[in-house]
mmJSON file of the N, C-alpha and C atoms, coordinates in Angstrom:
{"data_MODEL":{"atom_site":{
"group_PDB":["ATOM","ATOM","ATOM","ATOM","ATOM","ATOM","ATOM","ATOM","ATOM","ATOM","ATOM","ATOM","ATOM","ATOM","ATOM","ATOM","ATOM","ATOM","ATOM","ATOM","ATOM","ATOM","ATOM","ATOM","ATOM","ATOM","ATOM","ATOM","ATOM","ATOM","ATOM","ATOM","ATOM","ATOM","ATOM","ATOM","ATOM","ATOM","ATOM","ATOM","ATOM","ATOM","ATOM","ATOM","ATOM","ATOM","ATOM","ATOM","ATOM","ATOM","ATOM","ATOM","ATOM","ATOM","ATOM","ATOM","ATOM","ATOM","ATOM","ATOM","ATOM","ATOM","ATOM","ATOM","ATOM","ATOM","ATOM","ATOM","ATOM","ATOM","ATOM","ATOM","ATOM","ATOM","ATOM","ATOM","ATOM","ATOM","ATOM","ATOM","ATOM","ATOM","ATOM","ATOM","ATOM","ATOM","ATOM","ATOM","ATOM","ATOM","ATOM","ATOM","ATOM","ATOM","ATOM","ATOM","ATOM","ATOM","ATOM","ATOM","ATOM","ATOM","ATOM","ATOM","ATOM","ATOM","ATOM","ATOM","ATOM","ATOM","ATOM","ATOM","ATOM","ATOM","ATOM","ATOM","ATOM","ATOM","ATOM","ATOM","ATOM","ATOM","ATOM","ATOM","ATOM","ATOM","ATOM","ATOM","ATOM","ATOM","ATOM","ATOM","ATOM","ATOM","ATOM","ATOM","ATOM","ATOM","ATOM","ATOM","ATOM","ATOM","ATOM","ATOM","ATOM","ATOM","ATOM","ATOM","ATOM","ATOM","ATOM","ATOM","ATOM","ATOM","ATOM","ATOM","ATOM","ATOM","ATOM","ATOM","ATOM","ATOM","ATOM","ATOM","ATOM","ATOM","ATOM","ATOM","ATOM","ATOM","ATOM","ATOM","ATOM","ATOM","ATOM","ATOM","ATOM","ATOM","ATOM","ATOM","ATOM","ATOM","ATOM","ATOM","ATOM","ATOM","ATOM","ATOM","ATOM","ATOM","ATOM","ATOM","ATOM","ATOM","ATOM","ATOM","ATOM","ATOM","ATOM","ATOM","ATOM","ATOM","ATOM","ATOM","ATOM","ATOM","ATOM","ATOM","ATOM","ATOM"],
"id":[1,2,3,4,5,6,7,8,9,10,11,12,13,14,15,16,17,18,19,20,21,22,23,24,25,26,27,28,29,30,31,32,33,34,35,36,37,38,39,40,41,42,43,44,45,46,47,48,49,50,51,52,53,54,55,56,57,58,59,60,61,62,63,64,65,66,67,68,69,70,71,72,73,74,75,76,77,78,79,80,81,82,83,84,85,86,87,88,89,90,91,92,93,94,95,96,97,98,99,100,101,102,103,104,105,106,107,108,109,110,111,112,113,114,115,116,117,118,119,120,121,122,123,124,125,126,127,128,129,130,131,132,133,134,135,136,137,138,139,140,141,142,143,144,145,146,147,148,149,150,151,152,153,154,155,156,157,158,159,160,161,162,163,164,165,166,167,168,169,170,171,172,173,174,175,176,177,178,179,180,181,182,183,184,185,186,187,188,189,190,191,192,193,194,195,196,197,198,199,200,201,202,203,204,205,206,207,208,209,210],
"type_symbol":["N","C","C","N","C","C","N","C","C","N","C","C","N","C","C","N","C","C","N","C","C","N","C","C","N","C","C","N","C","C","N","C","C","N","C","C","N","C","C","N","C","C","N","C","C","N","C","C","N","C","C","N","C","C","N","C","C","N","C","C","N","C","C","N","C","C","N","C","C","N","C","C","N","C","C","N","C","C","N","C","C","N","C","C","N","C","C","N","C","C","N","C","C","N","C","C","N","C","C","N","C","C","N","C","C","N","C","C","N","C","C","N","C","C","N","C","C","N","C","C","N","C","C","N","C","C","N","C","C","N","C","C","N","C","C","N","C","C","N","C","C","N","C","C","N","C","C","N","C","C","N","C","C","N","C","C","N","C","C","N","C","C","N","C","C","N","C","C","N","C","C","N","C","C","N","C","C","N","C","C","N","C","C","N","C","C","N","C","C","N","C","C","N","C","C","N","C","C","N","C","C","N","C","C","N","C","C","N","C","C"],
"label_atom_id":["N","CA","C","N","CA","C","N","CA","C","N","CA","C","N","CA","C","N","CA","C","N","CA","C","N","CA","C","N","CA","C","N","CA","C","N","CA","C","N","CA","C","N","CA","C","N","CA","C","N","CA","C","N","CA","C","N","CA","C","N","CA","C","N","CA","C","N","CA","C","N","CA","C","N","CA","C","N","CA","C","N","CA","C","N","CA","C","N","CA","C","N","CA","C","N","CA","C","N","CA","C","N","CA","C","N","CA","C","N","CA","C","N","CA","C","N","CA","C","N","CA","C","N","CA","C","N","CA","C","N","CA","C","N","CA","C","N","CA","C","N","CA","C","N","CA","C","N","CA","C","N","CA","C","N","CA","C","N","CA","C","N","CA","C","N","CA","C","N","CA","C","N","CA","C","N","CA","C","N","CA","C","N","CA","C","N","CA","C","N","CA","C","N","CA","C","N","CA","C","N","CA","C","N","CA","C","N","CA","C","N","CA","C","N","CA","C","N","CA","C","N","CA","C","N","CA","C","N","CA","C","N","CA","C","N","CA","C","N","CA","C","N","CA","C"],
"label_alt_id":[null,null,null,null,null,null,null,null,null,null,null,null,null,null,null,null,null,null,null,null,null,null,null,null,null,null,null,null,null,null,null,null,null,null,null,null,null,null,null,null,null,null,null,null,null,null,null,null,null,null,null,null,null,null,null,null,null,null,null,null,null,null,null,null,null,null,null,null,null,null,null,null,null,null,null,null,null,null,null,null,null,null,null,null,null,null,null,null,null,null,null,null,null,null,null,null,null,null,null,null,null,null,null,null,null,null,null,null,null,null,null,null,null,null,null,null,null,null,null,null,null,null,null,null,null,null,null,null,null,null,null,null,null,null,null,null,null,null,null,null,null,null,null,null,null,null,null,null,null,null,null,null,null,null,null,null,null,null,null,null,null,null,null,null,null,null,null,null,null,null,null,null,null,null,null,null,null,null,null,null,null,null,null,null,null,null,null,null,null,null,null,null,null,null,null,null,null,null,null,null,null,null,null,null,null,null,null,null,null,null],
"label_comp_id":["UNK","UNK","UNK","UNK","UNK","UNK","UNK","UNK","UNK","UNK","UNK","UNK","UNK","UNK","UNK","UNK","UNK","UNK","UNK","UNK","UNK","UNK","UNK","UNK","UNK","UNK","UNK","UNK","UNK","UNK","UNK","UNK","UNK","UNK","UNK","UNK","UNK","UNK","UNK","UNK","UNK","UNK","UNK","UNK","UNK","UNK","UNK","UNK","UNK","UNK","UNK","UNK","UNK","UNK","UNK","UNK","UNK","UNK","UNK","UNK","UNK","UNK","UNK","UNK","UNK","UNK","UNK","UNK","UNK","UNK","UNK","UNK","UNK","UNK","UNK","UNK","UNK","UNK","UNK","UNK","UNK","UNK","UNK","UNK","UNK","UNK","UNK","UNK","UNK","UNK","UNK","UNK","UNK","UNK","UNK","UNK","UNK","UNK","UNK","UNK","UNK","UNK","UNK","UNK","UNK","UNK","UNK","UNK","UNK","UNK","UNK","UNK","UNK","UNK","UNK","UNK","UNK","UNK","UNK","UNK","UNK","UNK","UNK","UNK","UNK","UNK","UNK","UNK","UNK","UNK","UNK","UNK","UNK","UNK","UNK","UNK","UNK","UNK","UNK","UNK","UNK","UNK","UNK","UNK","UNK","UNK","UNK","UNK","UNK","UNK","UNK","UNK","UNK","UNK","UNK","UNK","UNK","UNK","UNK","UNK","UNK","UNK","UNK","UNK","UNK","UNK","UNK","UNK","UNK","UNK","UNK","UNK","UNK","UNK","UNK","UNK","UNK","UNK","UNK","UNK","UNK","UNK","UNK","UNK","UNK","UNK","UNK","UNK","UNK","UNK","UNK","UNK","UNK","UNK","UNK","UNK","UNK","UNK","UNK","UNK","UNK","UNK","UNK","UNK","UNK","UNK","UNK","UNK","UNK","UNK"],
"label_asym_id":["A","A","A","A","A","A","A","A","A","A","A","A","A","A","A","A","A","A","A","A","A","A","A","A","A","A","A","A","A","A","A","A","A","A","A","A","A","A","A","A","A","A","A","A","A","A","A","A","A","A","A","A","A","A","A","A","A","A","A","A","A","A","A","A","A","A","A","A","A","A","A","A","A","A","A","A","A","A","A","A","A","A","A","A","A","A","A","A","A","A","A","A","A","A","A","A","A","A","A","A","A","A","A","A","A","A","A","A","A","A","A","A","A","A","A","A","A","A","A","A","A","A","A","A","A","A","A","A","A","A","A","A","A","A","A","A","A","A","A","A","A","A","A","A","A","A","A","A","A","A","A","A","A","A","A","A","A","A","A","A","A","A","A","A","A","A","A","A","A","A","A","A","A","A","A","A","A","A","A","A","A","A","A","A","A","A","A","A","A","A","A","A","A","A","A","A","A","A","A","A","A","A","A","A","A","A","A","A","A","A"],
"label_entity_id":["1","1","1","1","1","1","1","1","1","1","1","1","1","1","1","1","1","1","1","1","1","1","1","1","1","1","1","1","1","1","1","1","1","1","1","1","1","1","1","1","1","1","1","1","1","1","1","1","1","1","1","1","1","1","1","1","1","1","1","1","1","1","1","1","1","1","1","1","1","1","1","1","1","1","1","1","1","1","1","1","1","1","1","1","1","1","1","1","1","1","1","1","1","1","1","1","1","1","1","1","1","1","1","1","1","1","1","1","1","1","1","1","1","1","1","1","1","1","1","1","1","1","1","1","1","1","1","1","1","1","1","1","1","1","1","1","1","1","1","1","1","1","1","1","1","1","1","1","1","1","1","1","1","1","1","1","1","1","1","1","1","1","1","1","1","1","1","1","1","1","1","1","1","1","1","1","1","1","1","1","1","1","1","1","1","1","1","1","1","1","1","1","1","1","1","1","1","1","1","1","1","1","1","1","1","1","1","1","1","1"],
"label_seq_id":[1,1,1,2,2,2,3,3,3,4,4,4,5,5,5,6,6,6,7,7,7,8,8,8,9,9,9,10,10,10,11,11,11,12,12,12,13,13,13,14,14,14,15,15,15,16,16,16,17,17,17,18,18,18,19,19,19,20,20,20,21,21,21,22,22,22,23,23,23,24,24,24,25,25,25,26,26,26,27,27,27,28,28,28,29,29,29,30,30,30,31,31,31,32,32,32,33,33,33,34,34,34,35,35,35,36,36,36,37,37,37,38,38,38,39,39,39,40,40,40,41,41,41,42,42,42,43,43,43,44,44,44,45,45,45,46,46,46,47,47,47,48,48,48,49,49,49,50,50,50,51,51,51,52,52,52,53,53,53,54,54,54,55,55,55,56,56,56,57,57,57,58,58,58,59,59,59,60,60,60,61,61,61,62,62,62,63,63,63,64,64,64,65,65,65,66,66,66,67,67,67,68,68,68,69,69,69,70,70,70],
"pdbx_PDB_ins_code":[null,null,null,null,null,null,null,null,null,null,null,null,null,null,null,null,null,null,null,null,null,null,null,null,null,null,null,null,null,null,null,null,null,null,null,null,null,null,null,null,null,null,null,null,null,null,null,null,null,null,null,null,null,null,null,null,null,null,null,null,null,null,null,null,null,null,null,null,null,null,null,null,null,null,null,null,null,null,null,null,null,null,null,null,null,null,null,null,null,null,null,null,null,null,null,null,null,null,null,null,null,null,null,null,null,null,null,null,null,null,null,null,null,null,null,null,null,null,null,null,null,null,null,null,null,null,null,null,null,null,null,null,null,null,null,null,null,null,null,null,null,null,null,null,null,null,null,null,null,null,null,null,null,null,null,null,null,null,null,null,null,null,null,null,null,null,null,null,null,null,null,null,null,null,null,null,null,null,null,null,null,null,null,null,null,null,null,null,null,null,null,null,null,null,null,null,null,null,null,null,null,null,null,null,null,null,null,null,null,null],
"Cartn_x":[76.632,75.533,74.254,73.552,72.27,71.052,70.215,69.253,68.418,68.227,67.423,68.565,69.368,70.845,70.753,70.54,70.497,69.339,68.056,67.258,66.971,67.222,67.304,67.938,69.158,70.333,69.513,68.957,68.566,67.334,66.657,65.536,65.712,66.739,67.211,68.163,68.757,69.553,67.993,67.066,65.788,65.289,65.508,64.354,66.054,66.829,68.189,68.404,68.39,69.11,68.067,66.721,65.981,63.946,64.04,62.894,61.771,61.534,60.37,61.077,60.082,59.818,59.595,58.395,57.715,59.043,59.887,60.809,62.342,62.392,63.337,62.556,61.555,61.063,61.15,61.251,61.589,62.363,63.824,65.352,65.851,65.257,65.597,64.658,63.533,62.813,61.825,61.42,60.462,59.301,58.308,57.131,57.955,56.234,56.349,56.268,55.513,55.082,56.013,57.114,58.474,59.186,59.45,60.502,59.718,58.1,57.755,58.051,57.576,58.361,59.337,60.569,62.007,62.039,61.796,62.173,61.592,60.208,59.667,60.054,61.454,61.856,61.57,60.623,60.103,60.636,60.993,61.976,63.758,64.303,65.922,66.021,66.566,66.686,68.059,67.5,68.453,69.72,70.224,72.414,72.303,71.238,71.617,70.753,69.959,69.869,70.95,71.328,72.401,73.704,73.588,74.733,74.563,73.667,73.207,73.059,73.057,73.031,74.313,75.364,76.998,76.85,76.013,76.325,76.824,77.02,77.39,76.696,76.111,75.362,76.447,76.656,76.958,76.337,76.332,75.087,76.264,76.053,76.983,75.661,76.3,75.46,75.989,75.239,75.969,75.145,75.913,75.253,75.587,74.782,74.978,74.442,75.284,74.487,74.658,73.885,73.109,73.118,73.163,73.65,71.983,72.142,70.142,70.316,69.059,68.774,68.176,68.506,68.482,67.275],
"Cartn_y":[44.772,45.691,44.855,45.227,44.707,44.815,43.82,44.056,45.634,45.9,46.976,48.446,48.195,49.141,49.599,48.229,47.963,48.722,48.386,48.637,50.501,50.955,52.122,52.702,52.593,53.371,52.958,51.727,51.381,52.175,52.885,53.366,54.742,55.113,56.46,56.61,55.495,55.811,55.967,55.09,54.723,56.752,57.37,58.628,59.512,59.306,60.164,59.943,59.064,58.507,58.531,57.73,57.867,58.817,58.936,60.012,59.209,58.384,57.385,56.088,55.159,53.654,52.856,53.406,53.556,53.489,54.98,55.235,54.033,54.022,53.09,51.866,50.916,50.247,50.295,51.142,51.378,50.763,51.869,51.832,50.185,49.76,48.399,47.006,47.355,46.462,45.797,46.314,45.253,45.914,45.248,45.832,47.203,47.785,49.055,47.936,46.721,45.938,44.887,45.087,43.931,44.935,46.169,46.953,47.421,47.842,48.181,46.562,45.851,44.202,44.457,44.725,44.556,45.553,47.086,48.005,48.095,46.641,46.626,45.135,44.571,43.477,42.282,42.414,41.067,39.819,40.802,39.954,40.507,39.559,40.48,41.057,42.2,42.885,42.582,42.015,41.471,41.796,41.791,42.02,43.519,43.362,44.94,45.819,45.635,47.0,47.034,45.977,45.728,46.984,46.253,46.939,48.813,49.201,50.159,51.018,50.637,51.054,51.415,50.474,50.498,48.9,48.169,47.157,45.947,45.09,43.529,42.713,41.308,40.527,39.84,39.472,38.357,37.782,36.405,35.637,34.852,34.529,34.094,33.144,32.346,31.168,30.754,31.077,30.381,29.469,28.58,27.342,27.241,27.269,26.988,25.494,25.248,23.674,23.866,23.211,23.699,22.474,22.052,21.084,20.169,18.833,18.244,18.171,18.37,17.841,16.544,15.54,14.39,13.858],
"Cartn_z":[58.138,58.3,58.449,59.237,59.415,58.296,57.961,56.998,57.415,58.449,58.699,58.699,58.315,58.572,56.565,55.843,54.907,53.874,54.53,53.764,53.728,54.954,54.753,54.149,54.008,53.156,51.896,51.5,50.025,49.775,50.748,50.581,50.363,51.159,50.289,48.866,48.952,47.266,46.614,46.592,45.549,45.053,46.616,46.309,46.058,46.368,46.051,44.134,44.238,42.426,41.559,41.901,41.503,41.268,42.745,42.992,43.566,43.26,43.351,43.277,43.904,43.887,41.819,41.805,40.592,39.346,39.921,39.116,38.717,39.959,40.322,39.445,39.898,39.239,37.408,36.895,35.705,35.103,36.053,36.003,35.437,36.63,36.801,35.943,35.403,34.942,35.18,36.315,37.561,37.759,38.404,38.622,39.86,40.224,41.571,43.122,42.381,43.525,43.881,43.286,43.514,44.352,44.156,44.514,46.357,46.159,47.363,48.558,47.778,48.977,49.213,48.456,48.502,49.883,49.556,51.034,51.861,51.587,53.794,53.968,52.975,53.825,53.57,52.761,52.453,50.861,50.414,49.274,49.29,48.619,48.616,47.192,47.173,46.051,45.227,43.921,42.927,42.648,41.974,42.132,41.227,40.646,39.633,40.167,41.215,41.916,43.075,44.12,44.601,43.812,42.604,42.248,41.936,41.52,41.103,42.242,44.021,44.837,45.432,44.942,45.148,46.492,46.434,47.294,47.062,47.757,47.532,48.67,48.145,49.292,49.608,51.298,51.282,52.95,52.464,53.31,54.094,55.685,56.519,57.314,57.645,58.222,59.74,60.794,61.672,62.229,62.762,63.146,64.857,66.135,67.276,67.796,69.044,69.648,70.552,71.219,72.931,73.315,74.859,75.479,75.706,75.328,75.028,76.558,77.128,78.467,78.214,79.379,79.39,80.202],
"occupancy":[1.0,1.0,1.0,1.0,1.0,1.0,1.0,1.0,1.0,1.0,1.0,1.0,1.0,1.0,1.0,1.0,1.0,1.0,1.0,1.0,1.0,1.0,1.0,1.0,1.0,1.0,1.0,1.0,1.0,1.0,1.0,1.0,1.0,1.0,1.0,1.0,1.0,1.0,1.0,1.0,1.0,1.0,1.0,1.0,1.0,1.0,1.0,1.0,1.0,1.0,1.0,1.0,1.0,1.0,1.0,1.0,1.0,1.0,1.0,1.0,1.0,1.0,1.0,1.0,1.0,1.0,1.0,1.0,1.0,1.0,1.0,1.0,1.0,1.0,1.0,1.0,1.0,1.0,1.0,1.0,1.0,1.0,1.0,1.0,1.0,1.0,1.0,1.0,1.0,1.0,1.0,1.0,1.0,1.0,1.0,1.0,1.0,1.0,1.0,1.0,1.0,1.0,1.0,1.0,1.0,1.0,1.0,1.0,1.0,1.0,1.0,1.0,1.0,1.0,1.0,1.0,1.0,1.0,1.0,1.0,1.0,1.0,1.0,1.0,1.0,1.0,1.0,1.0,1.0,1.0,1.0,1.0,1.0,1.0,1.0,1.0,1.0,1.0,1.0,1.0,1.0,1.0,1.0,1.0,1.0,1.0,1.0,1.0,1.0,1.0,1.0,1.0,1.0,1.0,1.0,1.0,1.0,1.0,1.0,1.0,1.0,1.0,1.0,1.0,1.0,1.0,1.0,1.0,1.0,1.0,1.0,1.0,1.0,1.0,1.0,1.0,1.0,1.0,1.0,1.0,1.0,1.0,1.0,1.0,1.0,1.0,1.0,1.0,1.0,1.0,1.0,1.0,1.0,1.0,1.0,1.0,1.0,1.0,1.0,1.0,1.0,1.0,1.0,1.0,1.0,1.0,1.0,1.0,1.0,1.0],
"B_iso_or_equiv":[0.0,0.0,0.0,0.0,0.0,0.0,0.0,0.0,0.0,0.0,0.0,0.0,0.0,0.0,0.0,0.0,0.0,0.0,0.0,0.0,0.0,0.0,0.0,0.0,0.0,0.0,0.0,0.0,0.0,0.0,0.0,0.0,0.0,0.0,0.0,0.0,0.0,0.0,0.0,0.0,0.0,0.0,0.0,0.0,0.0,0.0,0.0,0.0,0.0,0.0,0.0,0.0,0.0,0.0,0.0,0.0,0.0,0.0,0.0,0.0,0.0,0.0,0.0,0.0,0.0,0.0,0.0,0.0,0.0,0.0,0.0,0.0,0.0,0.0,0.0,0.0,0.0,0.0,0.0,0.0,0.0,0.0,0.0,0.0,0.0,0.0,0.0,0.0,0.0,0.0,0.0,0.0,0.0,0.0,0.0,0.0,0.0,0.0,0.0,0.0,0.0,0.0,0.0,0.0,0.0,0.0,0.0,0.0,0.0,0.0,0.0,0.0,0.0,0.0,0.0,0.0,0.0,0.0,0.0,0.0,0.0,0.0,0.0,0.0,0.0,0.0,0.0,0.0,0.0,0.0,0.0,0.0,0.0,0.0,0.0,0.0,0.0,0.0,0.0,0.0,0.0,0.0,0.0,0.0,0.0,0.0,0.0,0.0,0.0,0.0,0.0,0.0,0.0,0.0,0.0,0.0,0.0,0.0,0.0,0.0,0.0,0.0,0.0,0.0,0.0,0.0,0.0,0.0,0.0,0.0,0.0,0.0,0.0,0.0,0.0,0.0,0.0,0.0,0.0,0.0,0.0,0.0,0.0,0.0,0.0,0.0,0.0,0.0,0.0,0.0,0.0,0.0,0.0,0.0,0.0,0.0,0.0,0.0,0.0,0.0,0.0,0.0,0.0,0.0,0.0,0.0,0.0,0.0,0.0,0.0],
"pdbx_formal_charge":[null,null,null,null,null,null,null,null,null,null,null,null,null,null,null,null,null,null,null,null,null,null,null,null,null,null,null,null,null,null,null,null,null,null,null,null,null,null,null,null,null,null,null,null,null,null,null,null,null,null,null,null,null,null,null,null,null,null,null,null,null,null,null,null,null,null,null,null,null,null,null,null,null,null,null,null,null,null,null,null,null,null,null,null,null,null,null,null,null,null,null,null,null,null,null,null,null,null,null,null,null,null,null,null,null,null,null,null,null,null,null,null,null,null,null,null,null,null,null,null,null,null,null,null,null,null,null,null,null,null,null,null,null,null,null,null,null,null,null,null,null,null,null,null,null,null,null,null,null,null,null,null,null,null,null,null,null,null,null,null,null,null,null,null,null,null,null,null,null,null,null,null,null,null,null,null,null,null,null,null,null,null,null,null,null,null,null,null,null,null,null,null,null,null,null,null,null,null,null,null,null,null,null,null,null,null,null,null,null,null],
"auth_seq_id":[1,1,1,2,2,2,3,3,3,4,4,4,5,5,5,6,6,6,7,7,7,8,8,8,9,9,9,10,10,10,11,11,11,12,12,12,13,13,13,14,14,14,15,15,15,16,16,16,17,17,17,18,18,18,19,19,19,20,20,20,21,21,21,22,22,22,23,23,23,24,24,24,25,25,25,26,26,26,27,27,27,28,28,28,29,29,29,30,30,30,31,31,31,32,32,32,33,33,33,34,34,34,35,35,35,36,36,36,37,37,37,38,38,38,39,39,39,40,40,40,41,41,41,42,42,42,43,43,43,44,44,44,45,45,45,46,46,46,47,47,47,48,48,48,49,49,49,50,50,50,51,51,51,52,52,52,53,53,53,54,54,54,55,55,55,56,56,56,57,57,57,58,58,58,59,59,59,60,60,60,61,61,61,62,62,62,63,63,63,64,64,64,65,65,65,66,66,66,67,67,67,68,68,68,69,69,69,70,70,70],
"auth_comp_id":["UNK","UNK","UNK","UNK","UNK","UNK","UNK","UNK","UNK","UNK","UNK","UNK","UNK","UNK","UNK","UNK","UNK","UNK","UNK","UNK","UNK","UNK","UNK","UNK","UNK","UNK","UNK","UNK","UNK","UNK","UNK","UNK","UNK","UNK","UNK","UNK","UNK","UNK","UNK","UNK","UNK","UNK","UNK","UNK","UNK","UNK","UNK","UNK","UNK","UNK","UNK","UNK","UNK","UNK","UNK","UNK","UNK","UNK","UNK","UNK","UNK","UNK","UNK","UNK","UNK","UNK","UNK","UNK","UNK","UNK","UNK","UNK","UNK","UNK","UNK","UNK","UNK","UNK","UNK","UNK","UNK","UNK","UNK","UNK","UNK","UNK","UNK","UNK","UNK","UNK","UNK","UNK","UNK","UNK","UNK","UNK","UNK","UNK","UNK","UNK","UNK","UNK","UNK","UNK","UNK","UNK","UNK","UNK","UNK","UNK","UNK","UNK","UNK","UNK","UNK","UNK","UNK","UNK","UNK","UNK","UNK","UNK","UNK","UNK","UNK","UNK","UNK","UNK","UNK","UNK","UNK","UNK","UNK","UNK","UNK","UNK","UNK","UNK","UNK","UNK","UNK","UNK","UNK","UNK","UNK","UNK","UNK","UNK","UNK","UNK","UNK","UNK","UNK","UNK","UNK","UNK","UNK","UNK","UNK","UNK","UNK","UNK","UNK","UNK","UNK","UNK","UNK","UNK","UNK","UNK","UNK","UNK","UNK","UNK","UNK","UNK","UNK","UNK","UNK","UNK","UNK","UNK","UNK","UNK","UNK","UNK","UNK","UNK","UNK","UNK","UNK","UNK","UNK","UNK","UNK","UNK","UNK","UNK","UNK","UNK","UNK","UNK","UNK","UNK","UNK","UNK","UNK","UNK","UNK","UNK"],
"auth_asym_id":["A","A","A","A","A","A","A","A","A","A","A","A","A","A","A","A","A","A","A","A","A","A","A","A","A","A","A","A","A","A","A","A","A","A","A","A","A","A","A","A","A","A","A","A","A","A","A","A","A","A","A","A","A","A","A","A","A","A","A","A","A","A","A","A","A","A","A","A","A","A","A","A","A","A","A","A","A","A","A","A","A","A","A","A","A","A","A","A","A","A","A","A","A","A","A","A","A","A","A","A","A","A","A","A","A","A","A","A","A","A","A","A","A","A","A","A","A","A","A","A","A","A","A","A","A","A","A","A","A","A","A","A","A","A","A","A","A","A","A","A","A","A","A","A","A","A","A","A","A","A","A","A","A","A","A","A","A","A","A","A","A","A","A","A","A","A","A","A","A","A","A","A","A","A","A","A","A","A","A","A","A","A","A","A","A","A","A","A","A","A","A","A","A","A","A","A","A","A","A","A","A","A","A","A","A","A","A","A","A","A"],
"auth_atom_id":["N","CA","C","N","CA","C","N","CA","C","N","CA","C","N","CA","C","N","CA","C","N","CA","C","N","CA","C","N","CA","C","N","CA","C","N","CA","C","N","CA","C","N","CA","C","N","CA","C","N","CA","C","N","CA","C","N","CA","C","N","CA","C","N","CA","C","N","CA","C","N","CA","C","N","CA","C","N","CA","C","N","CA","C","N","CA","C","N","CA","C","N","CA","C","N","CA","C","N","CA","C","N","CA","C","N","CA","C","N","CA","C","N","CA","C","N","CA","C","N","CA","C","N","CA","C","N","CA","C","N","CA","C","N","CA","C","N","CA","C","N","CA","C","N","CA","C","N","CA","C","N","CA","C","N","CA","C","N","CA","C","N","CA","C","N","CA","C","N","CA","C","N","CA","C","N","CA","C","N","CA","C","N","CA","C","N","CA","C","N","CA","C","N","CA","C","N","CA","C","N","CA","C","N","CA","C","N","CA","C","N","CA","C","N","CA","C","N","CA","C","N","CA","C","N","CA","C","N","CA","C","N","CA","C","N","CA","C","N","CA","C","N","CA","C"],
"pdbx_PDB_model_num":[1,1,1,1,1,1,1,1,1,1,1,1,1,1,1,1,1,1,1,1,1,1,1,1,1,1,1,1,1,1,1,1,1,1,1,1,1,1,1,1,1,1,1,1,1,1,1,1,1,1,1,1,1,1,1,1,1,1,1,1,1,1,1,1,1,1,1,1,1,1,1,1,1,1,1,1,1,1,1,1,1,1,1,1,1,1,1,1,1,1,1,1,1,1,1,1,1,1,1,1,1,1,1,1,1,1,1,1,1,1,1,1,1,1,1,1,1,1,1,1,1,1,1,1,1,1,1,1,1,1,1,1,1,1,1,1,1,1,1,1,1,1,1,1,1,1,1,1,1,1,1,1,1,1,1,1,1,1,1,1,1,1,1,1,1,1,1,1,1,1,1,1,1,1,1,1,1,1,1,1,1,1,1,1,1,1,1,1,1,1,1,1,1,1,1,1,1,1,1,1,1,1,1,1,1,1,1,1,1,1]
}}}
């Protein structure tokens, strides 16, 4: 799934489970201003909201090489 595939579904569990950002922020322990970064993308959201959402990270790396011009 794509991060942007991602963050939406996470942006609705937040107002589905929880109602609010704020709220969610609670739930979990964290500021309002950790959680609003997390759903425009800009930080990754920790394993126990991960989990609390029903998700799992996993990070894949690919590596390409392109022919040097000479």
């Amino acid at each position: 799934m794509t991060e942007d595939k991602f963050l939406k579904l996470f942006r609705a569990h937040i107002f589905d489970a929880h109602g609010t950002q704020d709220a969610a922020a609670n739930h979990w322990g964290v500021s309002g201003n950790l959680v609003s970064l997390i759903v425009r993308g800009l930080r990754p959201p920790s394993e126990r909201m991960l989990r609390d959402a029903g998700y799992k990270r996993s990070v894949a790396r690919t590596v390409t090489y392109k022919k040097a011009k000479s």
